[in-house]
C-alpha positions in Angstrom: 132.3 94.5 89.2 128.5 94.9 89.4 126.6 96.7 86.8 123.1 99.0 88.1 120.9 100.5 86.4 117.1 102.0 86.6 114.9 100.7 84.4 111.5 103.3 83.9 109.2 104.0 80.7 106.1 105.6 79.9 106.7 108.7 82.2 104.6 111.0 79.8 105.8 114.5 81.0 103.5 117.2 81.0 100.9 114.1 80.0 97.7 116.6 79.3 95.0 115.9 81.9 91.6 113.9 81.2 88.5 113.7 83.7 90.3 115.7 86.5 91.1 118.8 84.3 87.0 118.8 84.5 86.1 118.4 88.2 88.6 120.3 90.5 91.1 122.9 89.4 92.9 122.5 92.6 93.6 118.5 92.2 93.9 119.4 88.4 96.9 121.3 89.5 98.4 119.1 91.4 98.5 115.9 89.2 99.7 118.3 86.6 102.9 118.4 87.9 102.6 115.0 89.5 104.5 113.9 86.3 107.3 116.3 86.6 107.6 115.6 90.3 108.5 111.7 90.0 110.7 111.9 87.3 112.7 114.3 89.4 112.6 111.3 91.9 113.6 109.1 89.5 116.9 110.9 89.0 117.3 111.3 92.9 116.7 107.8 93.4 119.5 106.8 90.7 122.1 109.7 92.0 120.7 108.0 96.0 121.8 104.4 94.4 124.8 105.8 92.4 124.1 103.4 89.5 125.7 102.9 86.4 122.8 104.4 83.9 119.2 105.4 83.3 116.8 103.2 80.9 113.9 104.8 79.4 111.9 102.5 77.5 109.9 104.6 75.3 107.2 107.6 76.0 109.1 109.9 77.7 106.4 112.6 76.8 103.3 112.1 75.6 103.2 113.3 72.2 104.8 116.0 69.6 105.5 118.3 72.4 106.4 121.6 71.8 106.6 123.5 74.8 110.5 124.5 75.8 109.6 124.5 79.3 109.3 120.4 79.0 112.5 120.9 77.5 114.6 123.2 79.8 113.4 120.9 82.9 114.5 117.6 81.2 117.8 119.2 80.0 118.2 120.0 83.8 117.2 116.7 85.5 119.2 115.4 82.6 122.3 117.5 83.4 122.3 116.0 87.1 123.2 113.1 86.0 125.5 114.0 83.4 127.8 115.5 86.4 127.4 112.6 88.5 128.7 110.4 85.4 125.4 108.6 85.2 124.8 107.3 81.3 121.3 107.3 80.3 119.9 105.1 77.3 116.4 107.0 75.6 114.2 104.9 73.0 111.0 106.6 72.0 108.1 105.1 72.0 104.6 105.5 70.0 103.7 108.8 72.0 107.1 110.8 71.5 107.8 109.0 68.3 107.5 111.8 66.6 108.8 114.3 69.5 110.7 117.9 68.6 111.8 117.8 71.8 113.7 114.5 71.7 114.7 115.7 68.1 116.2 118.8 68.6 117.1 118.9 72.1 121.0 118.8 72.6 121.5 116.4 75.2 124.5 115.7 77.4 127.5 113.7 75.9 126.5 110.8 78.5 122.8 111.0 76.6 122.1 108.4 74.5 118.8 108.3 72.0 118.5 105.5 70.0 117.1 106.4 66.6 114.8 103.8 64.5 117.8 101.9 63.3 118.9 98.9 65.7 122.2 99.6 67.2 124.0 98.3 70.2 126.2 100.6 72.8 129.0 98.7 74.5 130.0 99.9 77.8 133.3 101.4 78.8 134.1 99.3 82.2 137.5 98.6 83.9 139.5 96.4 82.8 138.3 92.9 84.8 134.8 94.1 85.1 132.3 91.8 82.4 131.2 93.8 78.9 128.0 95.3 78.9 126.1 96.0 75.3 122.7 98.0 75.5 120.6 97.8 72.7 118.1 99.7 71.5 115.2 101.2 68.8 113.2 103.7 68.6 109.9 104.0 67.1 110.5 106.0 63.7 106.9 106.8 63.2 103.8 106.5 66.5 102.2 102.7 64.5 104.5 99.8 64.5 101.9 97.3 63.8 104.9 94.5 63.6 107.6 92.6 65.6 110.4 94.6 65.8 112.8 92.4 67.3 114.1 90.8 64.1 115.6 94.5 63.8 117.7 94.0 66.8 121.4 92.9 66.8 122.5 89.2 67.5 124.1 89.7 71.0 127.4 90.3 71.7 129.4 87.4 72.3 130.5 86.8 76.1 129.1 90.5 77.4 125.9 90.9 79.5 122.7 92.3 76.8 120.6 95.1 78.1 117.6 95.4 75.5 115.6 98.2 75.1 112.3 97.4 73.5 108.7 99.3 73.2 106.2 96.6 73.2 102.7 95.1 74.2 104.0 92.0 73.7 101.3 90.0 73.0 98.3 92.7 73.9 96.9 94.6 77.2 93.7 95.9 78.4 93.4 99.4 77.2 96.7 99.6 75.2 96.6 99.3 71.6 98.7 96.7 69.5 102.2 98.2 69.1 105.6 96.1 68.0 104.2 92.6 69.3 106.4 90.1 70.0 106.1 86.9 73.2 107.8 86.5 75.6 109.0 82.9 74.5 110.7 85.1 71.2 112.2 87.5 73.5 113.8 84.2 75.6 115.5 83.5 72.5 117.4 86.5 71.2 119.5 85.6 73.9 119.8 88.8 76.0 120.3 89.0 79.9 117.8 91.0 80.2 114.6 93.0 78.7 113.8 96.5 79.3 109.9 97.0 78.2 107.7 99.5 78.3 104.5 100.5 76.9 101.8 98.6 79.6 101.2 100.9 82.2 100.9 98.1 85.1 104.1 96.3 85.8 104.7 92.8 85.3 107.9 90.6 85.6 109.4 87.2 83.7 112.6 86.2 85.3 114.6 82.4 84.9 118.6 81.7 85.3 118.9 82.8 81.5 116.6 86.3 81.0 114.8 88.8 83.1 112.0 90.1 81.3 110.4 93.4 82.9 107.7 95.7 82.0 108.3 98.6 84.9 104.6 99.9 84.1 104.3 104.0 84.5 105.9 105.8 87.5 103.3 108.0 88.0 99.2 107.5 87.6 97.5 110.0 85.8 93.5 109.3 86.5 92.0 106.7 88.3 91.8 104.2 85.4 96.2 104.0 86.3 95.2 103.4 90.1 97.4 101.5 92.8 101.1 102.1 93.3 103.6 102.8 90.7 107.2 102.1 90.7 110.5 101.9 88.5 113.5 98.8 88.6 116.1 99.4 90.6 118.7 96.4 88.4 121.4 94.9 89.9 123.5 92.4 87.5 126.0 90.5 89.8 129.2 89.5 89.1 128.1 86.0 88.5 125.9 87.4 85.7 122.9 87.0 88.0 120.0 89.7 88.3 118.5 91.2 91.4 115.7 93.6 90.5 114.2 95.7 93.4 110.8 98.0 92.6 111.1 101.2 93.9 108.1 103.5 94.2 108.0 107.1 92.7 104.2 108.2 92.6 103.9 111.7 94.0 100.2 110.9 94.2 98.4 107.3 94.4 95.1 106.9 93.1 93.1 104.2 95.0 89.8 102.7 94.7 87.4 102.5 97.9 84.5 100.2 98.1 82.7 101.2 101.1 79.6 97.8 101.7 76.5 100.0 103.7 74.8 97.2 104.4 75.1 96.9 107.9 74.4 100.9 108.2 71.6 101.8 111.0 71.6 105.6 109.8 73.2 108.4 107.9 75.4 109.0 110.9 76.7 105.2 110.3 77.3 105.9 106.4 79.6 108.4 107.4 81.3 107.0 109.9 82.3 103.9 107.8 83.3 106.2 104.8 85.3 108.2 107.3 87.0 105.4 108.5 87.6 103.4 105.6 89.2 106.8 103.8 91.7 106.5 106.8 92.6 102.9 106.6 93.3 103.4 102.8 95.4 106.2 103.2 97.6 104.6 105.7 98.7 101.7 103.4 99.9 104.5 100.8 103.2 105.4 100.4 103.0 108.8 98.0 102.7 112.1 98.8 98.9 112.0 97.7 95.9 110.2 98.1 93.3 110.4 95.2 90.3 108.3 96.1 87.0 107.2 94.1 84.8 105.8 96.5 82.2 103.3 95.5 79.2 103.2 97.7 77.1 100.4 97.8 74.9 97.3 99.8 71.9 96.7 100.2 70.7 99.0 102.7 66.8 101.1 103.3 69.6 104.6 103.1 70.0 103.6 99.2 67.8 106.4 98.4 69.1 109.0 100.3 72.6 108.2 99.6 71.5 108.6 96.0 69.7 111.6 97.0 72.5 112.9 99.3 75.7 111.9 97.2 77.0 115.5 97.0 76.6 116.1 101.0 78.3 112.6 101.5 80.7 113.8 98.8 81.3 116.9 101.1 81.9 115.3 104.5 84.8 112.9 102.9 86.6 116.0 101.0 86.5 117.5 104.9 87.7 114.5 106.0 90.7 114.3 103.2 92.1 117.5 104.0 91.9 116.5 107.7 93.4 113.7 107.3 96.1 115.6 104.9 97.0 115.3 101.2 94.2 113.3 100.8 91.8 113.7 98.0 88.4 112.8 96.7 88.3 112.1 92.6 84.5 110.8 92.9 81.9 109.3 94.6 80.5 106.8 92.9 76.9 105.6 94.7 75.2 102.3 93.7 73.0 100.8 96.4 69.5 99.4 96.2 66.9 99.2 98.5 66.5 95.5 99.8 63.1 94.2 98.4 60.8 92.5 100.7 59.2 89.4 99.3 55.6 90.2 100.8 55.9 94.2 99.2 52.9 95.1 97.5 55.1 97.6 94.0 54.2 101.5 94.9 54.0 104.0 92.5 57.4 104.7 92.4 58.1 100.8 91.2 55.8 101.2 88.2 57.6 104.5 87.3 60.9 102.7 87.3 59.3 99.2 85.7 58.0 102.0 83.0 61.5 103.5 82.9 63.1 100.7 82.0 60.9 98.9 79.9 59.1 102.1 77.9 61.9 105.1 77.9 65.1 103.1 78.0 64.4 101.1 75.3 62.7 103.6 73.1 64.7 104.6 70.0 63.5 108.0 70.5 65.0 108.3 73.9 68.2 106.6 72.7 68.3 109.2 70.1 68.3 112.5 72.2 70.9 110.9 75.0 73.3 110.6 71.4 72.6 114.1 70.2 73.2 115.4 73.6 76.5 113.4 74.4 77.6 114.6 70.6 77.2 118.0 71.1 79.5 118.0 74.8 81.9 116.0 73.7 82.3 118.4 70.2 83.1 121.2 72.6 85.7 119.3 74.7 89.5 119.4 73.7 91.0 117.1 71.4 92.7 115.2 73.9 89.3 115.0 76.8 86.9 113.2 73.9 87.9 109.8 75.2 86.1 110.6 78.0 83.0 109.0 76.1 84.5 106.0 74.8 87.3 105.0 72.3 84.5 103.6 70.1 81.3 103.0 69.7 80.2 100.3 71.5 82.3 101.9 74.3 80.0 105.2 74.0 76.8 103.5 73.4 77.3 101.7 77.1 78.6 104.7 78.3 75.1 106.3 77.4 73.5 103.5 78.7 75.3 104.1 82.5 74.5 107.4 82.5 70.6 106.7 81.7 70.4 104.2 84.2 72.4 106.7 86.7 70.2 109.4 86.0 67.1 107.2 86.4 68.1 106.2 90.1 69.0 109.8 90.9 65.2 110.8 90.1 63.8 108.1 91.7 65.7 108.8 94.9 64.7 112.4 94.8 61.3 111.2 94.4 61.6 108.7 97.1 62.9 111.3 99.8 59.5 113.1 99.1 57.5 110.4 100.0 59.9 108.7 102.6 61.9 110.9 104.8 
C-alpha cells in the first residue's frame, strides 16, 4: 500500500570545476567525477530500497551541456532503473533549462521530463492501494524571476500530491532569486508533499497536512558546499502519513578545520595539534573522501613562522592525509597574530606595518595596480573560474582588500624570521 520514492536535485553532472581545477590536478580529478560517482549511488540506493520512483527537482547538469559522454552514462544509470520498473519524474531547473541533452535524449518509457507547461502524472497502483498524482514544471528558459506555482494544477481530489517545484522560495545566501514563492503559499496549494530544489543546503518543513523539503545537492563541489550531503529517502504510509529518512551520497566531503595555536609551546606542538585534529575530523565523516581547509589561528609568539612556514605546515598535513587515507588538503588558511605585550616598546617592523596600513593600503595608487593586476588574471581564466574574484564588485573590491592584507602579513613574517629565529 505504501508509496517510496527518492527525492534528489541539483546533482550538476559533469558540474565544471572552480578553485580546485587551479591547485591540484590530482584532487581536481577526483571531484571531477565526484559528481558522476553519487548519482550512481543514488540509483543503487533506490534499486537497494526498491522504491516506487526517482524525483529530480531541477539541475540535473549544470548548463547547455553538450558532451554525449554525460549522455551515454545518464541513459545507462537511467536504464537500471527502467529494468527494475523504477519510474523517475525530471524537472529542469535554471542550469539545464536550456539542456540538449535533456532535449534530445530518448529516455526510457518509465522517464518522465516535465516540460514548461504544468501537468500532473497520475500513478498506475493496484487496485486498493491510494492515487498518487506527481506534478511538475520545468523551467522553459534559465530566469524565472516569478512565482510559478499559480502554473500548477489544483490537486487531485482524494489522491496523495507529489509536487515538483525549482525554487529559492523566499531567497538564500549565494543563490540567486529564481521562481519565489513561501512556504505559507506552498501550505495552501494543498499538496502532501513538496519536492524542492535549487538551495544547495538542505532544509525541511513538515506538519500533519504537508512535508516541505529542499534535499540540498548530493554531492559538494568546493569548499564553499562543505559538510555532508544527502538525498530523501520518502515513505508515504498508508494512513497518508510521511516518513522522510536522509540518506548520504557524497563520494567526497569537504570539511572546514579550525585548528586554535594558542596554547602551542613550539613548532613541533603546531603540528601535532594539526595532525591530530585532521584525524578527529576525518573520523566523523562518512564519504569516501576527506577534503579539508584548515584555518590556523590564536594568538601565539609562532604567528610569524606559521605565516612564514605555511607551505612546510601545508606539507606535513598533505603527508598526514594520505597516511591517514583518502584524505585531502584543499588549503591552509593561516591567520594568527602575535600576542602584544602592554609594556612593548613598537620595533621597526610595527612602524612598517602601522605605514602599511595607514600609507600603502589606503593609497589610490596602490588600490589601482592590485585592480589592474587582478583584471588581467582573471581575463585569462575560463569563462566559468572568473567567479573566483567575486560575483560583483563590492565582492572583488574585498576580495582585493584580503589579499593585500594577506600579502602584508606574509612579508612581515618573512621579515620577522630574519630578525627573530
Amino acid at each position: 500500500m505504501v508509496y517510496r520514492f527518492i527525492h534528489t536535485a541539483d546533482i550538476h553532472l559533469d558540474s565544471p570545476l572552480r578553485t580546485l581545477a587551479l591547485r591540484n590536478a590530482e584532487l581536481s580529478e577526483m571531484i571531477g567525477l565526484a559528481t558522476r560517482r553519487s548519482f550512481v549511488r543514488i540509483i543503487d540506493l533506490c534499486l537497494e530500497e526498491q522504491v516506487d520512483a526517482l524525483v529530480v527537482a531541477g539541475d540535473l547538469y549544470d548548463g547547455d551541456q553538450t558532451s554525449m559522454k554525460t549522455a551515454r552514462f545518464l541513459a545507462e544509470q537511467l536504464a537500471r532503473l527502467h529494468q527494475a520498473g523504477i519510474r523517475v519524474f525530471i524537472i529542469r531547473g535554471n542550469h539545464d533549462a536550456l539542456s540538449k541533452i535533456t532535449a534530445e535524449l530518448v529516455m526510457p518509457e518509465t522517464v518522465k521530463v516535465f516540460d514548461a507547461v504544468a501537468e500532473a502524472v497520475a500513478i498506475d497502483r493496484a487496485p486498493g492501494h491510494f492515487p498518487v498524482a506527481i506534478h511538475g514544471l520545468s523551467f522553459a528558459k534559465p530566469q524565472a524571476p516569478e512565482s510559478l506555482l499559480r502554473h500548477y494544477a489544483l490537486p487531485v481530489p482524494d489522491a496523495v500530491n507529489i509536487g515538483i517545484m525549482h525554487t529559492s522560495l523566499g531567497g538564500s545566501a549565494g543563490h540567486d532569486l529564481y521562481a519565489p514563492c513561501s512556504v505559507p503559499d506552498l501550505r495552501q496549494a494543498g499538496f502532501r508533499y513538496w519536492a524542492l530544489g535549487h538551495i544547495h543546503k538542505r532544509s525541511s518543513v513538515e506538519d500533519a497536512s504537508c512535508a516541505i523539503v529542499m534535499p540540498g545537492i548530493p554531492q559538494g563541489r568546493d569548499i564553499n558546499e562543505d559538510g555532508p550531503k544527502s538525498v530523501s529517502l520518502v515513505t508515504i504510509k498508508d494512513d497518508c502519513s510521511i516518513l522522510i529518512e536522509e540518506r548520504q551520497t557524497a563520494v567526497a566531503h569537504f570539511g572546514r578545520l579550525v585548528v586554535d595555536i594558542s596554547k602551542a609551546g613550539d613548532w613541533k606542538d603546531v603540528i601535532l595539534q594539526a595532525k591530530g585534529r585532521l584525524e578527529d575530523l576525518s573520523s566523523t565523516v562518512s564519504a569516501d573522501h576527506l577534503v579539508a581547509r584548515i584555518e590556523v589561528t590564536g594568538s601565539s609568539e609562532l604567528a610569524w613562522r606559521i605565516r612564514r612556514d605555511t607551505d612546510l605546515l601545508r606539507t606535513e598535513l598533505d603527508t598526514h592525509g594520505a597516511a591517514i587515507g583518502n584524505v585531502w588538503i584543499e588549503k591552509v588558511v593561516t591567520s594568527p597574530v602575535a600576542p602584544r605585550r602592554p609594556d612593548a616598546r613598537p620595533g621597526a617592523l610595527d612602524e612598517l606595518a602601522a605605514i602599511i596600513d595607514s600609507e600603502i593600503h589606503g593609497s589610490t595608487e596602490y588600490r589601482e595596480e592590485v585592480r589592474s593586476i587582478a583584471d588581467e588574471l582573471r581575463g585569462q581564466l575560463p569563462a566559468e573560474l572568473r567567479d573566483i574574484f567575486g560575483k560583483d564588485e563590492a565582492s572583488f573590491e574585498n576580495l582585493l582588500a584580503q589579499f593585500a592584507q594577506d600579502g602584508a602579513s606574509q612579508v612581515l613574517a618573512r621579515l620577522r624570521g630574519s630578525e627573530g629565529e
